[in-house]
N, C-alpha and C positions, 0 to 999 in steps of 0.2 A: 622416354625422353633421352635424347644424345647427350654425352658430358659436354660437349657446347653451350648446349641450350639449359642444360641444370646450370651449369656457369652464371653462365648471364641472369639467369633469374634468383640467385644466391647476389649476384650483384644489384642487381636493381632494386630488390628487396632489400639490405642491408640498409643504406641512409636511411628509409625508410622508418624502421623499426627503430636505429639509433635515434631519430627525428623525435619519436614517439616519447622512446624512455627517455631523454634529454627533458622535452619539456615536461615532461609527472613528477623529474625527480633532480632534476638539475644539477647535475654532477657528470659533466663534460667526459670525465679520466674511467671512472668508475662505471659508466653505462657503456661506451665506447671496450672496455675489456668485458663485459658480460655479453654483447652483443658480438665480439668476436667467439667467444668461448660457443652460442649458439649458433653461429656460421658450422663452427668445427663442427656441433654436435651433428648438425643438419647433413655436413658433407661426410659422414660417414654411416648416419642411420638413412639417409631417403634412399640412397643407389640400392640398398639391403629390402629397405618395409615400403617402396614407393612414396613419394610428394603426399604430404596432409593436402587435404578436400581445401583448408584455408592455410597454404605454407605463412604466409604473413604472420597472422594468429601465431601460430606453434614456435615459430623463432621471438616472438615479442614474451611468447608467454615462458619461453626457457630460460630468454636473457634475462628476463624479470626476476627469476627467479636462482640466476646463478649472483644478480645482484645484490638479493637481499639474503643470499648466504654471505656474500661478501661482506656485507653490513653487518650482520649479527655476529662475523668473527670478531669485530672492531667494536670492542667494548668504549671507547671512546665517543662509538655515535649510536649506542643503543636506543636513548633516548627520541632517535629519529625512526626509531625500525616499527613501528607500530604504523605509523604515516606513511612506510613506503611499503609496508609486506600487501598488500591489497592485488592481490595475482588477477592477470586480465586474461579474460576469457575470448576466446577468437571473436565472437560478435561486438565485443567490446571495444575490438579496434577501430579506433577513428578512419575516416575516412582522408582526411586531411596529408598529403604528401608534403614535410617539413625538408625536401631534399636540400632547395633552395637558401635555406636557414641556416642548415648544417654546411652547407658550403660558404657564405657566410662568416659561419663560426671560426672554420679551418684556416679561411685567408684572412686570421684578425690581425690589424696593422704591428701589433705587440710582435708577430712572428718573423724570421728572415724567411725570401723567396722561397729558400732551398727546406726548410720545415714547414712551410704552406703547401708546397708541391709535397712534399712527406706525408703529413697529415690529410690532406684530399684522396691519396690515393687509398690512405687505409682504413678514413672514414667513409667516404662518401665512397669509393672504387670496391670496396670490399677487399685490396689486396693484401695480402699476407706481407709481415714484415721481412720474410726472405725474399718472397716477390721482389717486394718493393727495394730490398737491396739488393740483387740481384740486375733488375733494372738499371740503378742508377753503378754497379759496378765497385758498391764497396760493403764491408764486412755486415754482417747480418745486426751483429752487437753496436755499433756503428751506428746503423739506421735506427734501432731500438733505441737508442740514447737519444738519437734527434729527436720522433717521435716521443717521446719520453717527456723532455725537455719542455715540448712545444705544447702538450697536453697540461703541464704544470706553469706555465706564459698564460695560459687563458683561462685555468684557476686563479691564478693570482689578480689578475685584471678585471675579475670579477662578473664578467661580462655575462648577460641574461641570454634567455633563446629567446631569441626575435629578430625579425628583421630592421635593421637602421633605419632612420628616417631621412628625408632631406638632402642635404648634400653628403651627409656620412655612406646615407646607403647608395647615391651614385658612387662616391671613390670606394667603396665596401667593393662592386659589383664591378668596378674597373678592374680591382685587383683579382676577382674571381676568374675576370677573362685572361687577364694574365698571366693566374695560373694553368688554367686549361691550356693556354696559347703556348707555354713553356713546357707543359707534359708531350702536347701533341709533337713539338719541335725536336723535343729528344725522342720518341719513336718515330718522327719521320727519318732523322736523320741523324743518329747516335753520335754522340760527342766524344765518344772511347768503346774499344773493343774491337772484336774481329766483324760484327755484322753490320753493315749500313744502313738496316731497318731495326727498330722493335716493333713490331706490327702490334704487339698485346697494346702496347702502351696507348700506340696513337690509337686504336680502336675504341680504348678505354678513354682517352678524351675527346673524343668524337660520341659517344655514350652520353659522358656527364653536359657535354654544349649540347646533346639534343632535350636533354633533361632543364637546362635554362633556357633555351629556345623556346621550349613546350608555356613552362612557366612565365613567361616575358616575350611573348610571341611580336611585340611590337616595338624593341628597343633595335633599333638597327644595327647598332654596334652589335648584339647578341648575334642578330642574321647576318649582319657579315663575317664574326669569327665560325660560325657553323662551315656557310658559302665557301669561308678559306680553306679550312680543315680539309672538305670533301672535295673540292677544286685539287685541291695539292695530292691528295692521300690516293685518288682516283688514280695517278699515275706509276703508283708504287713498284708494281709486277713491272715495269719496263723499265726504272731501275738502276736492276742487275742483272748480269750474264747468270747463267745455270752455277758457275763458280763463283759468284758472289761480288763478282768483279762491280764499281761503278760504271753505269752509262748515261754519259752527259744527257739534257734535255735536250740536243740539236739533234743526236744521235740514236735516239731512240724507237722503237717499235710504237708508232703509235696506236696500232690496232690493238696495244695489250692495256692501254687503256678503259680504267669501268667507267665506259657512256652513260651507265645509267645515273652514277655519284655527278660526273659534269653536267647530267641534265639538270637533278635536284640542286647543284651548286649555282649552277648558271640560273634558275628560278629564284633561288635564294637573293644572290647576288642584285636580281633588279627590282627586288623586294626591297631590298635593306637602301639602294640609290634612290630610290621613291620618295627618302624622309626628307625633313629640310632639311638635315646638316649633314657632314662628312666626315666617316670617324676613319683612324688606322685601318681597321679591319677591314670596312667596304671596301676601302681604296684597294688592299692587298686583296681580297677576294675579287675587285673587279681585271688586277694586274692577272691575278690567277686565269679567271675566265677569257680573257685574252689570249692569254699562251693559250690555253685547251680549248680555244676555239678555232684554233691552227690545224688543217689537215695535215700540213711539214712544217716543217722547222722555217723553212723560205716562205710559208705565208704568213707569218707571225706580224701584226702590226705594229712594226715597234713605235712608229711615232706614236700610236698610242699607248703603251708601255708607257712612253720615256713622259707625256702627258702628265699620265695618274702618278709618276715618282716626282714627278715635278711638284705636284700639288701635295702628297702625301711629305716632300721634303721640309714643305712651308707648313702642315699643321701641326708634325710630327719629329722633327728632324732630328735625326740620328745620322752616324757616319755610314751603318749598313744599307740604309735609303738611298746614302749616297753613293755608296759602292755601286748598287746596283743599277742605278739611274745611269751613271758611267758604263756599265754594259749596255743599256738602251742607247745609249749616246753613239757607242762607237757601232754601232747597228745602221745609226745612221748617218752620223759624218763621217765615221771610219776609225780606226782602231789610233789615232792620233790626237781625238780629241777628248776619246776615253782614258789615256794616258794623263792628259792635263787633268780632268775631272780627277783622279786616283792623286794624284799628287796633291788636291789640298784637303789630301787625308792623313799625309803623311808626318804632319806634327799633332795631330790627336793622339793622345795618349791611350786613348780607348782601344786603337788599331795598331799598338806598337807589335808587332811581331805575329799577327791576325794571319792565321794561314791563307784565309778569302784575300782577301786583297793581296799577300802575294803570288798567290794563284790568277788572281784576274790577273794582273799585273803582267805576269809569265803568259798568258793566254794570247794581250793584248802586243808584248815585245814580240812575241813569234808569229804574230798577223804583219807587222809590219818590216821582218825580215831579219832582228836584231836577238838573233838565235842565239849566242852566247849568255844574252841575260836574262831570253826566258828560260833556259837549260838553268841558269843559277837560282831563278825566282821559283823553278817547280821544286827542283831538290830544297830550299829555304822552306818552302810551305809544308812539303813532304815531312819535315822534318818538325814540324810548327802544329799539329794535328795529330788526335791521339786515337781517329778514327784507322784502324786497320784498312779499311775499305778504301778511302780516302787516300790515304799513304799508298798504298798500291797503283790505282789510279794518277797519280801526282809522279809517282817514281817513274812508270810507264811512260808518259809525257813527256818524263825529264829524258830518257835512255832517248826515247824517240827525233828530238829536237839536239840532241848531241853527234848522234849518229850524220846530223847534216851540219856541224860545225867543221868549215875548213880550219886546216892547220895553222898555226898563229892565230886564230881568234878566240880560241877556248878560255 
């Protein structure tokens, strides 16, 4: 077995098993660290003695049993150790895949974003908590307190393994998309650092939405956050230059595109437009399928882009909808009416000093000739963004469009 493929099945495996020991024994903090402790033991005996005949089995029955050392240290819950010491035998493992549940669990409304996105990746992703801070770019101890924190939120709230019912489990399952849809977004497109991709991460959320997909094969909003992911993720290798540099999507190789993810995406995509209603996700997975169904950059449909931002502004509406609805705009009236559209973003407070829009902004001044103020909107942006990658890119643009400023206009 390649360390890839041990990977990924240490991952798929884990919610699994945490799913198990959660509901026998219900203690969120405590199964969740005994199920990490047999991850570890698994990644350093299988590479040595080879994969158990049943690996599920052998980590259900380790973690079982680093737990109930745990317990019997804790003379406080002795009285419970008798009800949990009962060790499962590989055949004894349910058949039942609780990954659903535990994701669920992780995005409970008690939590902020940023420890839902924590907790998912090191419940339900299997990821280590250096991983996982490493990822997001801050100290190891750090990440541990959040996680930390967030596992002692959903003891306190008391909260059962189960799935919600009714309206709880639709907004439960909204927020679960949302975390995936926020994981994928920082490896599509890292928020700080020197690389423009995290590949691991967005892999890892393209993982966990096939894992709800799989489970809820008929929620469309599910098929359209899948659709997006692979739509968008498909374009990745084209990118960057060999040095890491940004390459805009007009500008792009499109032959380093994976046809095969736009195929699966583009199926997706008219799967999830099928239902009666119109969620975020389709919409943007149909925007997606659009652009990647452009052999250039010049056959790109924008009236119908600028269609589906139209309709996604009215179910959805946000200022980045409308940012980008104004790049469809000036696609098609010209970079004059995208300018107007950009200006009634300019008293939301959500986009005060938003590198995107003065980026677009700079993109759309230097289309229609008033190069002094896209030279000052790229250097603004440049300077507004903590991606390394990004910043180079923007600085490049900036040198670029100064180099053509006549004298007295700068």
């Amino acid at each position: 077995m390649t360390a890839r493929a041990f990977e990924d099945l240490l991952r798929e495996l884990t919610p699994q098993v945490l799913g198990v020991l959660v509901r026998r024994h219900g203690q969120f903090e405590g199964c969740e660290d005994a199920v990490q402790e047999a991850v570890l033991a698994a990644s350093v005996q299988w590479p040595a003695e080879g994969v158990p005949d049943n690996p599920r089995g052998w980590l259900l029955t380790v973690a079982t049993r680093r737990l109930i050392d745990e317990m019997r240290s804790d003379r406080a819950r002795r009285e419970r150790e008798s009800a949990a010491a009962v060790e499962l035998a590989p055949e004894e493992v349910p058949d039942t895949d609780d990954t659903l549940v535990l994701l669920f669990l992780c995005c409970h409304p008690t939590l902020t974003p940023a420890s839902q996105i924590a907790l998912t990746l090191r419940a339900v992703g299997g990821l280590t908590t250096a991983e996982i801070a490493r990822a997001f770019l801050v100290p190891e101890a750090t990440m541990a307190a959040r996680i930390s924190r967030a596992k002692q939120r959903i003891r306190a709230a008391g909260s059962s393994f189960r799935l919600p019912e009714g309206a709880e489990r639709e907004e439960r399952l909204r927020a679960v998309l949302q975390v995936l849809y926020l994981i994928f977004n920082e490896g599509y497109t890292a928020s700080s650092g020197a690389d423009l991709h995290r590949v691991d991460l967005a892999h890892e959320a393209i993982r966990l939405a096939r894992l709800v997909h799989a489970q809820l094969p008929r929620d469309d909003e599910v098929t359209g956050l899948l659709a997006l992911m692979l739509l968008t993720h498909a374009r990745w290798r084209a990118r960057t230059t060999a040095a890491g540099d940004l390459v805009p999507l007009d500008e792009q190789d499109r032959t380093k595109w994976d046809r095969a993810l736009v195929e699966e995406g583009t199926e997706l995509v008219k799967a999830s437009l099928a239902g009666p209603a119109l969620g975020p996700y389709q919409l943007q997975a149909a925007i997606a399928a659009t652009h990647d169904d452009a052999t250039t950059a010049e056959e790109t449909n924008w009236r119908q882009v600028h269609a589906l931002y139209l309709i996604l502004e009215r179910i959805a509406p946000n200022p980045m909808v409308t940012l980008n609805r104004a790049i469809a705009l000036a696609e098609i009236e010209g970079p004059s009416a995208g300018l107007a559209l950009l200006s009634t973003l300019d008293g939301d407070g959500r986009m005060a000093g938003n590198h995107r829009l003065l980026s677009v902004r700079a993109h759309l001044l230097e289309r229609i000739g008033d190069t002094a103020g896209a030279y000052q909107h790229y250097r603004r942006a440049a300077k507004a963004t903590a991606s390394l990658a990004e910043q180079r890119y923007l600085e490049s643009r900036a040198s670029r469009v100064k180099a053509t400023i006549r004298p007295g206009h700068g």
